[in-house]
C-alpha positions as CSV (number, residue, x, y, z in Angstrom):
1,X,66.6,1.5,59.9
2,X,66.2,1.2,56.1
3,X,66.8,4.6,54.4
4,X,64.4,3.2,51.6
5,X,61.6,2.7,54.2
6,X,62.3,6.3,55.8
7,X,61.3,7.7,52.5
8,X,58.2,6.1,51.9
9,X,55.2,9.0,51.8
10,X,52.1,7.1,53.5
11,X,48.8,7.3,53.7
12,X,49.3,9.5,57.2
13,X,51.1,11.9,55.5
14,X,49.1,12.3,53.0
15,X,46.2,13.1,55.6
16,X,49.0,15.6,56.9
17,X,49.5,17.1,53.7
18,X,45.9,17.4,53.2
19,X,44.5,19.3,55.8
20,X,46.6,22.4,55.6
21,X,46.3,22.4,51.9
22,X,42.1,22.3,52.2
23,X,42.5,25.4,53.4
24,X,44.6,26.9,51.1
25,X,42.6,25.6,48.6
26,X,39.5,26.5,50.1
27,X,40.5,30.2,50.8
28,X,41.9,30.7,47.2
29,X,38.5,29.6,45.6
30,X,36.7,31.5,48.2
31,X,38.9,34.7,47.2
32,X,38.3,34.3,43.3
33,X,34.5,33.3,43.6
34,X,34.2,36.3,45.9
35,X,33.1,34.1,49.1
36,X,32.9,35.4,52.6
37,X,36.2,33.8,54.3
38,X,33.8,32.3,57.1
39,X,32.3,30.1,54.3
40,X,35.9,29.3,53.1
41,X,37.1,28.2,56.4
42,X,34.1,26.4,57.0
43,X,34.4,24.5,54.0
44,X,38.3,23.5,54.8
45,X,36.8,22.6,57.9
46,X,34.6,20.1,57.0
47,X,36.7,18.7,54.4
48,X,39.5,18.8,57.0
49,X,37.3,16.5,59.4
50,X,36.8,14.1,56.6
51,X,39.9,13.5,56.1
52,X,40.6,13.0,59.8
53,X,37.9,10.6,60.5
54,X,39.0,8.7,57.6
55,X,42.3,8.1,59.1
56,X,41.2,7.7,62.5
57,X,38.2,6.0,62.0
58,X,37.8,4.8,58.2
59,X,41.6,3.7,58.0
60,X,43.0,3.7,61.4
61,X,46.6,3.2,62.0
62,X,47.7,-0.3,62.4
63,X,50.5,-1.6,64.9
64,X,53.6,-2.5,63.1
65,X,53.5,0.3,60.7
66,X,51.3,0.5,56.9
């Protein structure tokens, strides 16, 4: 294995860097624009899916790696 490929940040880690960091986002903006935190978390939600179907769907893995 090539330590120079191992290090490479892809697209799917990107989509799992994403999704926790809609929420954060989401429940920070919610907390300084005084939102309920079921409107945050729905709104980390959705953007959450999107991302998801964009890598499942949109930009789905391929075999033999990116």
């Amino acid at each position: 294995m090539n330590t120079a490929d191992s290090r490479r940040f892809g697209r799917y880690d990107l989509v799992l860097v994403l999704i926790p960091a809609a929420f954060v986002v989401s429940l920070l903006a919610g907390h300084l624009l005084s939102l309920p935190a079921h409107l945050s978390v729905a709104a980390a939600s959705l953007a959450s899916a999107a991302v998801v179907l964009d890598g499942m769907f949109r930009n789905p893995p391929v075999s033999g790696g990116e």
